[in-house]
MARDRENSE-335757 format. One record per atom (N, C-alpha, C): residue in three letters; x, y, z. Coordinates in steps of 0.2 Angstrom, whole numbers, padded with zeros to 4 digits, always signed. Atoms other than C-alpha are relative to their C-alpha. Layout:
ALAXYZ...
END
This chain:
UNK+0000-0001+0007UNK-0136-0036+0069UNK+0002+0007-0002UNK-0002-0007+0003UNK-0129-0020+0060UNK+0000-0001-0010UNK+0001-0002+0007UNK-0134-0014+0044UNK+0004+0005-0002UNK-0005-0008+0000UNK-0123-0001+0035UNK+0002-0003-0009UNK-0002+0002+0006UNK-0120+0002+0016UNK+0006+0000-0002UNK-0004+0001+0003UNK-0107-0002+0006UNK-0001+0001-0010UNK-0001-0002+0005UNK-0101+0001-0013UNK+0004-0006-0004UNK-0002+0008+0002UNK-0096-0014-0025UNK+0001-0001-0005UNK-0002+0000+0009UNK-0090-0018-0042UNK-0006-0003+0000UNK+0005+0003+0003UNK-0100-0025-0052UNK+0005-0005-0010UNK+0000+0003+0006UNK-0099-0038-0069UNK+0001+0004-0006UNK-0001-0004+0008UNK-0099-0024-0083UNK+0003+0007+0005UNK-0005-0006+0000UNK-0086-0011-0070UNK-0004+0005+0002UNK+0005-0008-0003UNK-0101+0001-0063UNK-0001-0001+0008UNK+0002+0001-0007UNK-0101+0004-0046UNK-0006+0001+0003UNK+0009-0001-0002UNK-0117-0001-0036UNK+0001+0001+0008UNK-0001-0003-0005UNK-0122+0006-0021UNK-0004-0008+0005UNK+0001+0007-0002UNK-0127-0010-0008UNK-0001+0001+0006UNK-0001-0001-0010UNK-0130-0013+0011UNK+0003-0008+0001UNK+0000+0006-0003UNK-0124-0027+0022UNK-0004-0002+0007UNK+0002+0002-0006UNK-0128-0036+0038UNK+0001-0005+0003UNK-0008+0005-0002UNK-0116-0043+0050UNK-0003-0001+0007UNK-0002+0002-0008UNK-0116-0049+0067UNK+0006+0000-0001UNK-0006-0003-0001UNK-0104-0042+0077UNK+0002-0007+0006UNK-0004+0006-0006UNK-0094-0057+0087UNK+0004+0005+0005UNK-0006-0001-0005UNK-0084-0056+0103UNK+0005+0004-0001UNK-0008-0002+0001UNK-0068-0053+0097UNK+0000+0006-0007UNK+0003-0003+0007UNK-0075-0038+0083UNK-0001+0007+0003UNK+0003-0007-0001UNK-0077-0020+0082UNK-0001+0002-0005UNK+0003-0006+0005UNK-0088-0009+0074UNK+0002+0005+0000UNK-0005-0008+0000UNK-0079+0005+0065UNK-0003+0004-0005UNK+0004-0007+0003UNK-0089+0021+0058UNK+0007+0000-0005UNK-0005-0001+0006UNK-0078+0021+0041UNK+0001+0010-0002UNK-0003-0006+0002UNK-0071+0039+0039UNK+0003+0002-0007UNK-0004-0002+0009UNK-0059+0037+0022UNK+0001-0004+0000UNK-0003+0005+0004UNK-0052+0025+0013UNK+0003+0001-0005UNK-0007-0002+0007UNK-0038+0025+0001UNK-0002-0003-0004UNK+0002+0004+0009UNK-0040+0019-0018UNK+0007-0001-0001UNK-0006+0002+0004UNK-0027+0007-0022UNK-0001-0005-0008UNK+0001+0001+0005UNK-0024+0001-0040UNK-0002-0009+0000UNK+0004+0006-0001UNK-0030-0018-0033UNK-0009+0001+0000UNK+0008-0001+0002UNK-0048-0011-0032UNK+0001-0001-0006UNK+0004+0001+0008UNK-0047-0009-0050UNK+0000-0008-0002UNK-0001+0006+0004UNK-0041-0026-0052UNK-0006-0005+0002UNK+0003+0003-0002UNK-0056-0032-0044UNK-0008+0005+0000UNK+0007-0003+0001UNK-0069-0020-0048UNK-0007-0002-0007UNK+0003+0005+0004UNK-0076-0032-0062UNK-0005-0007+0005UNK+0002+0007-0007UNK-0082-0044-0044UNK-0004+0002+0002UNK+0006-0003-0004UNK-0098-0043-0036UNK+0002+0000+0006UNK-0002+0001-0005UNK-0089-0038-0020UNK+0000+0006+0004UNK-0002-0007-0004UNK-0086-0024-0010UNK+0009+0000+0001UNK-0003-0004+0003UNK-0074-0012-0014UNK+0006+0004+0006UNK-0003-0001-0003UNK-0059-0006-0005UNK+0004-0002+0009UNK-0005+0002-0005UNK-0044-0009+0010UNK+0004+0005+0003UNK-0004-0006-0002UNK-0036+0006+0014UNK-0006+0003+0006UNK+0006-0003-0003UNK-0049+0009+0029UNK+0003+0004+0006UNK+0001-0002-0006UNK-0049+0022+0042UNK-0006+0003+0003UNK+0007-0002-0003UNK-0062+0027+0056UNK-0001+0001+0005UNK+0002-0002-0005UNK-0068+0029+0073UNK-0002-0006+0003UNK+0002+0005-0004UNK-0072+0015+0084UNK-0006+0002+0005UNK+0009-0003-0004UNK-0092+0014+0088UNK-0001-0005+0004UNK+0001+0005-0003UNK-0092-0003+0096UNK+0002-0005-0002UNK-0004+0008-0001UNK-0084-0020+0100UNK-0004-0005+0006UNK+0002+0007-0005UNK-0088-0036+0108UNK+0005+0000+0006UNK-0001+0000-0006UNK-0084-0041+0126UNK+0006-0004+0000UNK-0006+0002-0001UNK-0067-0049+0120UNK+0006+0003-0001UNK-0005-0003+0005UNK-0059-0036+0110UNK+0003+0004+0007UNK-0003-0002-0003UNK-0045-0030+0120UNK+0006+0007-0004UNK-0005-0005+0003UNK-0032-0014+0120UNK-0003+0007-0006UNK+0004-0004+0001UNK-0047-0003+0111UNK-0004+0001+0002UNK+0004-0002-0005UNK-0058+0009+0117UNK-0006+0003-0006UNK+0005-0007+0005UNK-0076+0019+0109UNK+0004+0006+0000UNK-0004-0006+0003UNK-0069+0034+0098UNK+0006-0002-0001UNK-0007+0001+0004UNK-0052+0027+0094UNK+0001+0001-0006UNK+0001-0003+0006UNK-0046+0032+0079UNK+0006-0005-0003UNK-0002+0007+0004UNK-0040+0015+0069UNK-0001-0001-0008UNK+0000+0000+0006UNK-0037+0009+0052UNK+0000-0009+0000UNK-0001+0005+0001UNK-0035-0008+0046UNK+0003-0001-0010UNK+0001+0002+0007UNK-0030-0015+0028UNK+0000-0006-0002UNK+0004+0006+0009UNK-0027-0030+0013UNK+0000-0007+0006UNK-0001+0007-0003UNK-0025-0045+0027UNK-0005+0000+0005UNK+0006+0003-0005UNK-0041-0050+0039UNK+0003-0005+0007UNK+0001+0006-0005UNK-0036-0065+0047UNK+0005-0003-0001UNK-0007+0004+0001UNK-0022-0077+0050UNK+0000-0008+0006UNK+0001+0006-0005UNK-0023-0095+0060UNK+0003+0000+0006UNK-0004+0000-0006UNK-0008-0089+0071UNK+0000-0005+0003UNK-0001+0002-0004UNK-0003-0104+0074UNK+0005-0005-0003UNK-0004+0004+0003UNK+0007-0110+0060UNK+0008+0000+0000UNK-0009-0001-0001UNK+0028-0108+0058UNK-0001+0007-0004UNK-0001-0008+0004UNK+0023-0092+0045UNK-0002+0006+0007UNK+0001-0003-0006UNK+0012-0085+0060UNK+0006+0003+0005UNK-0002-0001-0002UNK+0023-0089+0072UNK+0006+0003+0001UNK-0005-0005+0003UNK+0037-0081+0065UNK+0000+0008-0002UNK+0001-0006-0001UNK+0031-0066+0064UNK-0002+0004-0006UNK+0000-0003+0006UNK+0026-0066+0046UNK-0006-0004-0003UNK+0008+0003+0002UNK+0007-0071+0045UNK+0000+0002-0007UNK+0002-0001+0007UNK+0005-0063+0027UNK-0001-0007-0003UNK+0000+0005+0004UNK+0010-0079+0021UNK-0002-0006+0003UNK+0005+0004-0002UNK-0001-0089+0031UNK-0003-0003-0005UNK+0006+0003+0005UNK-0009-0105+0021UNK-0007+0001+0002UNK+0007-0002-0002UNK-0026-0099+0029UNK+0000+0007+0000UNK+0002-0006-0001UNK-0025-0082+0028UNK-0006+0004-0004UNK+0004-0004+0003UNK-0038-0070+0025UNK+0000+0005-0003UNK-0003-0006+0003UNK-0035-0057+0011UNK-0005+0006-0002UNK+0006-0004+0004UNK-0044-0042+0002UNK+0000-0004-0005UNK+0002+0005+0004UNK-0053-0050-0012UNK-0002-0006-0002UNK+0002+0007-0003UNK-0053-0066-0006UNK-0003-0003+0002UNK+0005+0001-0007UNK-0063-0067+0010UNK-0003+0007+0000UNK+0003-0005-0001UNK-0075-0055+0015UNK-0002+0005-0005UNK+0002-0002+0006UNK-0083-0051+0000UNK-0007+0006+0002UNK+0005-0005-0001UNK-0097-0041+0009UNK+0000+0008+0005UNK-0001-0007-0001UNK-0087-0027+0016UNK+0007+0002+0000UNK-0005-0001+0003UNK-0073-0018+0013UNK+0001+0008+0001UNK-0003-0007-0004UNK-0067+0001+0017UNK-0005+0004-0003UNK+0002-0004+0004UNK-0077+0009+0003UNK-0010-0002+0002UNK+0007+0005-0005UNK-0095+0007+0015UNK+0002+0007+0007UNK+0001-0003-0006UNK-0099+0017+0029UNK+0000-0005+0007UNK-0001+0005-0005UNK-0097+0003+0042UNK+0007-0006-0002UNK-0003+0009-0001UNK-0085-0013+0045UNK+0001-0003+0006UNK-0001+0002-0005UNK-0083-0024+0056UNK+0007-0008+0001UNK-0004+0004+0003UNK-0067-0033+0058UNK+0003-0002+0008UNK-0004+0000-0007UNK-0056-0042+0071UNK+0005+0004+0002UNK-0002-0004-0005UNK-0049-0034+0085UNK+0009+0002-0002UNK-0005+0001+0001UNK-0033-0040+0082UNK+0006+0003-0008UNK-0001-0003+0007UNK-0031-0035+0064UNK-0002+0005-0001UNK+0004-0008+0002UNK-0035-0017+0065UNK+0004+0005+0002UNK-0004-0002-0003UNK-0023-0004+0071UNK-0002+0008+0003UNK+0001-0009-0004UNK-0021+0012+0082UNK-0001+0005-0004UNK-0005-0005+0005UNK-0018+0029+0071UNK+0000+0003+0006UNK-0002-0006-0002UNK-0009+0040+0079UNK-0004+0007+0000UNK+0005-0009+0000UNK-0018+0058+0083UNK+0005+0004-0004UNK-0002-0004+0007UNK-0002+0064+0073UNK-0002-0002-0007UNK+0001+0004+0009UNK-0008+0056+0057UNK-0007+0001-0001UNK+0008-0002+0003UNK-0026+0064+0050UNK-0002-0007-0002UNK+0004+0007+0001UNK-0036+0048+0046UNK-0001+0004-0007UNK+0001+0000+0007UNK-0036+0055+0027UNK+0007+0001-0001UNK-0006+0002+0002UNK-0018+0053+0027UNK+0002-0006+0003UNK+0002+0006-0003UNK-0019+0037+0038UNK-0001-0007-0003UNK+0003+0005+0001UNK-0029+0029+0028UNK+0002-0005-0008UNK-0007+0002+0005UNK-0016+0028+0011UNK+0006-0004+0003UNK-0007+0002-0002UNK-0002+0022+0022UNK-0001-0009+0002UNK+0000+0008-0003UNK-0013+0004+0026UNK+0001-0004-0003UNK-0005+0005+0006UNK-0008-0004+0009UNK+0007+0003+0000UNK-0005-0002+0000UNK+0002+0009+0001UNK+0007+0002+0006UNK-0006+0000-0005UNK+0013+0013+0016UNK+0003-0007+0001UNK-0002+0011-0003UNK+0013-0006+0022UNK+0005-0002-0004UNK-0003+0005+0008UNK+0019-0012+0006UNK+0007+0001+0001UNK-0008-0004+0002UNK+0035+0001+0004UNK+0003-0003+0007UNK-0004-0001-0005UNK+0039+0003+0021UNK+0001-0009+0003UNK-0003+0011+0002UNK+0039-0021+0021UNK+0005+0000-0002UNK-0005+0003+0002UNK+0048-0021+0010UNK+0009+0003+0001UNK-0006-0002-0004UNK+0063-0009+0016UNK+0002-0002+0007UNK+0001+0002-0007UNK+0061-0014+0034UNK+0002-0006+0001UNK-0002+0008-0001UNK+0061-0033+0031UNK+0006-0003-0004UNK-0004+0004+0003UNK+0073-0038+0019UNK+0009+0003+0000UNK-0007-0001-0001UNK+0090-0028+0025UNK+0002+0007-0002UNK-0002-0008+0001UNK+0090-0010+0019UNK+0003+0002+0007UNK-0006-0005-0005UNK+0102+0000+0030UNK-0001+0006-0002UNK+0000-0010-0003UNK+0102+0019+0034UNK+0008+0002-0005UNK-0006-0001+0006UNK+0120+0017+0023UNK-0001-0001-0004UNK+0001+0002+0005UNK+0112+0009+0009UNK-0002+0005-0004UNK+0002-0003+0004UNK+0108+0017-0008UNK-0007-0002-0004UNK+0009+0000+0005UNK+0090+0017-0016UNK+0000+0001-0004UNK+0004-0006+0003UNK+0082+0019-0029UNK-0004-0003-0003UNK+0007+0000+0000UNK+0066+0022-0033UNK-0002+0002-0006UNK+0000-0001+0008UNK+0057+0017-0050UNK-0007+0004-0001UNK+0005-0002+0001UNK+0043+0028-0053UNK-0001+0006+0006UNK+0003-0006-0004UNK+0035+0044-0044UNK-0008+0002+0002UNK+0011-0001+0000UNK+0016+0039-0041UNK-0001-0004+0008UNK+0002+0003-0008UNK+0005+0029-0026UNK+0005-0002+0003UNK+0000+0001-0006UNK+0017+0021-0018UNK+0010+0001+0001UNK-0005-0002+0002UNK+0034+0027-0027UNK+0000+0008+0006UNK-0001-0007+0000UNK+0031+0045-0021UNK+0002-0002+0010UNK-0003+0003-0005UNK+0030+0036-0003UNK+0006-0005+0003UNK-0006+0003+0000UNK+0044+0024-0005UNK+0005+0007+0003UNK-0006-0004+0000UNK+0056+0041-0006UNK-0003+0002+0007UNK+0000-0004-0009UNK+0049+0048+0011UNK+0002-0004+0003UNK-0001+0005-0005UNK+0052+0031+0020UNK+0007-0001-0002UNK-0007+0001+0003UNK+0068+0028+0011UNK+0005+0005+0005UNK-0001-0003-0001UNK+0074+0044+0014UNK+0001+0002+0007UNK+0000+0002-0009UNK+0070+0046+0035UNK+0002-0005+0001UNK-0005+0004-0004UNK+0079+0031+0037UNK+0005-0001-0002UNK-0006-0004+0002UNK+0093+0041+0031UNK+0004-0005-0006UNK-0003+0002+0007UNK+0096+0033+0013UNK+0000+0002-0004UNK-0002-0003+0006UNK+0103+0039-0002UNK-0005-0001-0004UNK+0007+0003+0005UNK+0088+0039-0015UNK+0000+0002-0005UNK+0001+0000+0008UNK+0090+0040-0032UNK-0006-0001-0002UNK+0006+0000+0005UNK+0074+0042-0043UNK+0000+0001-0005UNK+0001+0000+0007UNK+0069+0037-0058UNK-0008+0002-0003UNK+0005-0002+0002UNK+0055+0044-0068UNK-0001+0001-0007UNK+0001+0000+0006UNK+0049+0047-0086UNK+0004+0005-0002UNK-0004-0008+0001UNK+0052+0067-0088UNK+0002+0002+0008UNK-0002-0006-0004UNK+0058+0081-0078UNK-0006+0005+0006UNK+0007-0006-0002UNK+0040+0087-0073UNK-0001-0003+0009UNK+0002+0002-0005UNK+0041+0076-0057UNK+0006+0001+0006UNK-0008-0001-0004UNK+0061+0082-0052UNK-0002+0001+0007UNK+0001-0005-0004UNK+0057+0096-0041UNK-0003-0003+0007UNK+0005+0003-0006UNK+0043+0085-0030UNK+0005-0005+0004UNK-0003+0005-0003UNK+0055+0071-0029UNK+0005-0001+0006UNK-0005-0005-0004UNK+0068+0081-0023UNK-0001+0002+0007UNK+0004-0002-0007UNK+0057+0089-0009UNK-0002-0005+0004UNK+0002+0006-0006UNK+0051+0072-0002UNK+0007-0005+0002UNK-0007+0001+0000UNK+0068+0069-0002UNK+0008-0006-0003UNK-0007+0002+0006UNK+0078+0063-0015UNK+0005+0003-0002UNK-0004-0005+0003UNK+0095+0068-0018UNK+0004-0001-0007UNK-0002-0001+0007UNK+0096+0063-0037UNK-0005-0005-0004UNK+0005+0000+0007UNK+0084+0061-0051UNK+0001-0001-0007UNK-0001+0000+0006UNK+0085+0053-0067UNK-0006-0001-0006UNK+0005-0001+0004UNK+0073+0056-0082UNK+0003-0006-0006UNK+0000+0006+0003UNK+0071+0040-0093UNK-0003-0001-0005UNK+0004+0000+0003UNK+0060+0042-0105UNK+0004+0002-0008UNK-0004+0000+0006UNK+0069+0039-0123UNK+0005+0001+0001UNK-0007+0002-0006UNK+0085+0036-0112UNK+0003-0009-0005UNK-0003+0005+0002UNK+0096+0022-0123UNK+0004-0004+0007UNK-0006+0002-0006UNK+0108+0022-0107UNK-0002+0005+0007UNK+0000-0006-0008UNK+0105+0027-0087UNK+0006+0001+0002UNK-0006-0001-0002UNK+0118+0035-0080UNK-0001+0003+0008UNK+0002+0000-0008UNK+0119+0036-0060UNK+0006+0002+0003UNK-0003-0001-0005UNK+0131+0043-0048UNK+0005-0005+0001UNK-0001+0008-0001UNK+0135+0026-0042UNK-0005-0005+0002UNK+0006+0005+0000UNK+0126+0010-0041UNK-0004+0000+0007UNK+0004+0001-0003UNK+0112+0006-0031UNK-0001-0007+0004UNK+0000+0007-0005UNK+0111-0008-0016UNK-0008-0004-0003UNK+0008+0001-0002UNK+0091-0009-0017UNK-0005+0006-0006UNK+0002-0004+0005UNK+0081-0005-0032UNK-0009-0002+0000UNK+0008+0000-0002UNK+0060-0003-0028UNK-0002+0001-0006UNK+0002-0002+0007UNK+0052-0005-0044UNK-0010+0001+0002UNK+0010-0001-0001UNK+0033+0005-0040UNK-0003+0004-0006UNK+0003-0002+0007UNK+0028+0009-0059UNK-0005-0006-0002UNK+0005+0003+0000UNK+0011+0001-0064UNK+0002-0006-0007UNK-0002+0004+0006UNK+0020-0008-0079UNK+0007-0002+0002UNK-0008+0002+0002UNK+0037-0017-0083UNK+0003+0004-0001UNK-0006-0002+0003UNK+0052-0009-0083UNK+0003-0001-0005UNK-0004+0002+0003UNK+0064-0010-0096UNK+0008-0003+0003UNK-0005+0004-0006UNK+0076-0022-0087UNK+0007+0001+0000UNK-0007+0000+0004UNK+0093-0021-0099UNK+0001+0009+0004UNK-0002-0009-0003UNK+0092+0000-0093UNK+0001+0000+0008UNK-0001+0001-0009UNK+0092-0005-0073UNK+0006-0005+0001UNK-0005+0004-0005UNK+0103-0020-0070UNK+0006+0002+0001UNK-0007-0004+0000UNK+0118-0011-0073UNK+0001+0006+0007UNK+0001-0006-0005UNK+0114+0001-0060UNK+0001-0004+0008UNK+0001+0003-0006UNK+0112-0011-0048UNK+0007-0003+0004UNK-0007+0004-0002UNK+0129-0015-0035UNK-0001-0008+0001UNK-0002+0005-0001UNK+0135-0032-0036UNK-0003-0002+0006UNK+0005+0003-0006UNK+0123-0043-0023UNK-0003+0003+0002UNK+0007-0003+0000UNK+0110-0031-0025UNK-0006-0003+0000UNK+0007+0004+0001UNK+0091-0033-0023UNK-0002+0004-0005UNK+0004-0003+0005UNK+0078-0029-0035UNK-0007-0003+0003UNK+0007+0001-0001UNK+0060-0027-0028UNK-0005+0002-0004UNK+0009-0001+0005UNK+0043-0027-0039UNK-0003-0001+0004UNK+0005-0001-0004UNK+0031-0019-0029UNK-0006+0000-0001UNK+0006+0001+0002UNK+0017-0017-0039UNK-0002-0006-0001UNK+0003+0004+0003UNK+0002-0030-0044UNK+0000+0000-0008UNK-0001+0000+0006UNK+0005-0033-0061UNK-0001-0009-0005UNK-0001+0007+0004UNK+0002-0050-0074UNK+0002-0002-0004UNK-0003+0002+0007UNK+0009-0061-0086UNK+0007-0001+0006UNK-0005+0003-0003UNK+0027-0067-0081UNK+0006+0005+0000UNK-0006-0003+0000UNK+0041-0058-0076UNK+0007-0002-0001UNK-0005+0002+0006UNK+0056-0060-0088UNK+0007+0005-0001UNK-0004-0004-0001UNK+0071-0054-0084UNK+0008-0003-0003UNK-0005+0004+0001UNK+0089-0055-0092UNK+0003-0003+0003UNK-0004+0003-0002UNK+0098-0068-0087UNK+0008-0001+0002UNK-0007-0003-0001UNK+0116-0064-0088UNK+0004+0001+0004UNK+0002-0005-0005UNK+0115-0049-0077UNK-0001-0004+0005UNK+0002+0002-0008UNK+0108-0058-0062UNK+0006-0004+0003UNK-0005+0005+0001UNK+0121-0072-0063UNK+0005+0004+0002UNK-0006-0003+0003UNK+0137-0061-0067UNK+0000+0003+0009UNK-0001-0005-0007UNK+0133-0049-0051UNK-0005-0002+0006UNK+0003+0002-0007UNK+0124-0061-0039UNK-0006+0004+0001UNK+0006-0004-0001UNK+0107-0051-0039UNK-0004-0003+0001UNK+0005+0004-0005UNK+0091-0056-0029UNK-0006+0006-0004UNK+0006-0002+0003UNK+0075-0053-0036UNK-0004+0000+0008UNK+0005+0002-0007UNK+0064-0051-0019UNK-0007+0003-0001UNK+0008-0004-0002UNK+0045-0051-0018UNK-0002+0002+0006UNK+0002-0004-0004UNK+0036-0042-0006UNK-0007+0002+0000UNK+0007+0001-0002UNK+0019-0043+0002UNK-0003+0006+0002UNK-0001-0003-0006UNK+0011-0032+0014UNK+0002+0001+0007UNK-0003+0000-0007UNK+0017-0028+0031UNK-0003-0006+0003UNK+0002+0004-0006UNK+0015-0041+0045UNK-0004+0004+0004UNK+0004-0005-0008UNK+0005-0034+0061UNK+0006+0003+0004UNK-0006-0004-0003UNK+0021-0028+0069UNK+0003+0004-0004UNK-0004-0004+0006UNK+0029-0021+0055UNK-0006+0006-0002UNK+0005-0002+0002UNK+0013-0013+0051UNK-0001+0007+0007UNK+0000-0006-0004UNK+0014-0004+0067UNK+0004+0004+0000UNK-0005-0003+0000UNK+0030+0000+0067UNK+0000+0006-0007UNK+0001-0007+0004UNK+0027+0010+0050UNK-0005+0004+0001UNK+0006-0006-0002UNK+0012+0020+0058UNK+0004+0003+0004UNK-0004-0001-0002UNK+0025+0023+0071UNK+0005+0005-0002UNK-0006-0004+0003UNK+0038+0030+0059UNK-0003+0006-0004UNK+0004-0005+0005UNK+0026+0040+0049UNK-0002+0006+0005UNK+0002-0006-0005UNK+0019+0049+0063UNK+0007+0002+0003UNK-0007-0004-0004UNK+0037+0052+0072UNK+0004+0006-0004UNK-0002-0006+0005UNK+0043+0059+0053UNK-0004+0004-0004UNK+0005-0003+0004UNK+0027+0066+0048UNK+0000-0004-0007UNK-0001+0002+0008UNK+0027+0057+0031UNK-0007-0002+0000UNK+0006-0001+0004UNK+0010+0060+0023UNK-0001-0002-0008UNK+0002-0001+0008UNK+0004+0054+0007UNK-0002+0005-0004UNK+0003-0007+0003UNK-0001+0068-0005UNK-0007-0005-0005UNK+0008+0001+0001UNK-0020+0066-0009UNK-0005+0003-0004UNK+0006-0003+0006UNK-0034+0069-0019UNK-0007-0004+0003UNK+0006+0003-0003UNK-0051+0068-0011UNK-0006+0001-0003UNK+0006+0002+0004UNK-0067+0061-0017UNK-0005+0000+0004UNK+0005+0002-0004UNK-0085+0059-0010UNK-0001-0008+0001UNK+0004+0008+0002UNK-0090+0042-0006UNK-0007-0001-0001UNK+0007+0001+0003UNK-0104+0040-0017UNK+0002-0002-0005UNK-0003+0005+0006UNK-0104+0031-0032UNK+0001+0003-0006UNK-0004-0007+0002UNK-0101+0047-0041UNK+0007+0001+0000UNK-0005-0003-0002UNK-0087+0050-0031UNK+0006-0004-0003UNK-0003+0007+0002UNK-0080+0032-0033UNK+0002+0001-0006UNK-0001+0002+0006UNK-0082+0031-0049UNK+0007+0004-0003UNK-0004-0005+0001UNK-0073+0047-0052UNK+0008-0003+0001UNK-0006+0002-0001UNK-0058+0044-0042UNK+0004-0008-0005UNK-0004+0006+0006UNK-0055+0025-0052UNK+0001+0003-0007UNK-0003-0002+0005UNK-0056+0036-0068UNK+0007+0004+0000UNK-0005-0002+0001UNK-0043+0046-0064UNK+0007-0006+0004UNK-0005+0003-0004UNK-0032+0032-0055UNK+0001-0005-0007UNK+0000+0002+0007UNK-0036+0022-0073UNK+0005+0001-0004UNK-0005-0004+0006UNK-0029+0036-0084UNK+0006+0000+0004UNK-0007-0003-0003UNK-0014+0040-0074UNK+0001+0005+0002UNK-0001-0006+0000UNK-0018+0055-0069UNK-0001+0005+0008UNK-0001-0002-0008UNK-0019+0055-0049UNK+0005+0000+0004UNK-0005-0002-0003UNK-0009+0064-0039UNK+0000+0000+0010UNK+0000+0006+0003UNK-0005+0052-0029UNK-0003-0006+0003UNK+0004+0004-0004UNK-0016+0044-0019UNK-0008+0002+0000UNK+0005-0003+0000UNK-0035+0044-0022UNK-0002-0001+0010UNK+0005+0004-0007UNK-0046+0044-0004UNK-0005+0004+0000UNK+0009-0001-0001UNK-0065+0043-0001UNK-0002+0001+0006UNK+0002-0003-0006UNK-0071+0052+0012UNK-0007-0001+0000UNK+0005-0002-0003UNK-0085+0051+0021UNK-0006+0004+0001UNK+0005-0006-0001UNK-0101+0059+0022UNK-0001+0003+0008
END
């Protein structure tokens, strides 16, 4: 049995401080929780008596007698997927996310969660980090990283292709590094100018300002258009942009129906594609590419205390983190 606190929304949105108490299985390791990233799914669930965060990195303090391929002290992560039946045609295929039994954040395992000083999770579902990769830059890349780097990875981008990338926050500002190192042209849209310079440096080679913009005007069209803005786009101002039998990905969590011209999609053969989190292969493979081209998220570090917590979701609220919160450790 292991006891170890954890931190938890709560019904009226106040973070409470909590403990668990798990038996550790066979196939399980206990991981000293170090950081954890804040992605804007905490907030969509911090109204749940649940424990709070997915972006976990740590330390490996112990595992049971079946965990294989990890050792004590390893320095590991895990993120938003738990469990998978591995054994269906999604599994097999090498695309458990979409497992009918899969275990997700917020779904399963309501009693721990990155934002906690312990977890314990299977063997299987948890990953190496690289000793190039600081476990508080590590620990952003196990959603946000996952997500971007899915959805370019899986669905046909090329190193020839042209990007472009909607917004310059959590998982936008990532998008352009992983774009970019896999030698693609990246166009960046953003509201003003104030974000040019940054975008530029994580390697964009063209930036367009949007904001009271009747008409975008672009270089040339775009193969693959990443949309990671926390809100709708205005769709009439993008699809134009897009080359004939282009994709368009919506990568953020967002509600209500997505309602998009019609016309446009038709006229130029255009593909709407969603996009999940990374597989477990693909999942390594972007820890892999991150360490090989240094690509860091840029952070802003909290306490984990419910002070700290709290803090960090105000600023991830307002709009005003730059661009990835992470709660560190005592």
């Amino acid at each position: 049995m292991v006891t170890f606190t954890v931190f938890k929304g709560s019904k009226d949105g106040k973070i409470v401080q909590s403990t668990t108490t798990r038996d550790m299985k066979d196939d399980e390791v206990l991981i000293k929780v170090t950081h954890s990233g804040l992605c804007s799914t905490d907030e969509h669930f911090r109204k749940v008596d649940m424990v709070l965060g997915h972006e976990g990195a740590g330390i490996v303090e112990d595992m049971g007698p079946a965990v294989k391929g990890f050792k004590k002290g390893d320095s590991v992560g895990w993120g938003y997927i738990h469990n998978t039946c591995n054994n269906c045609k999604q599994c097999l295929n090498g695309r458990e996310t979409l497992c009918p039994e899969r275990e997700l954040f917020g779904d399963n395992d309501h009693d721990q969660g990155s934002f906690a000083t312990h977890a314990i999770w299977k063997y299987d579902y948890i990953f190496k980090i690289d000793e190039r990769i600081p476990r508080q830059f590590a620990a952003p890349l196990m959603c946000g990283g996952a997500t971007v780097f899915n959805a370019l990875r899986s669905f046909g981008t090329k190193s020839t292709d042209r990007v472009g990338i909607v917004g310059v926050g959590g998982l936008g500002h990532l998008a352009i590094q992983f774009a970019a190192k896999m030698g693609c042209d990246v166009v960046v849209f953003s509201g003003t100018d104030s974000k040019k310079e940054e975008a530029l440096k994580l390697g964009a080679s063209e930036f367009v300002a949007t904001k009271g913009v009747k008409e975008l005007k672009i270089s040339k069209p775009v193969d693959h258009l990443f949309v990671t803005t926390s809100f709708k786009p205005d769709w009439n101002l993008y699809l134009s942009l897009v080359a004939p039998g282009g994709t368009i990905y919506p990568l953020t969590i967002a509600y209500g129906d997505l309602t998009v011209p019609y016309l446009p999609i038709i006229r130029a053969e255009l593909s709407i594609q969603g996009a999940l989190v990374a597989a477990r292969q693909v999942h390594r493979e972007m820890l892999e590419f991150a360490a090989q081209h240094k690509i860091y998220p840029i952070i802003e570090e909290f306490p984990m205390t419910v002070e700290g917590i709290t803090e960090s979701m105000k600023r991830l609220e307002e709009g005003k983190m730059r661009y990835r919160g992470v709660i560190v450790a005592p």
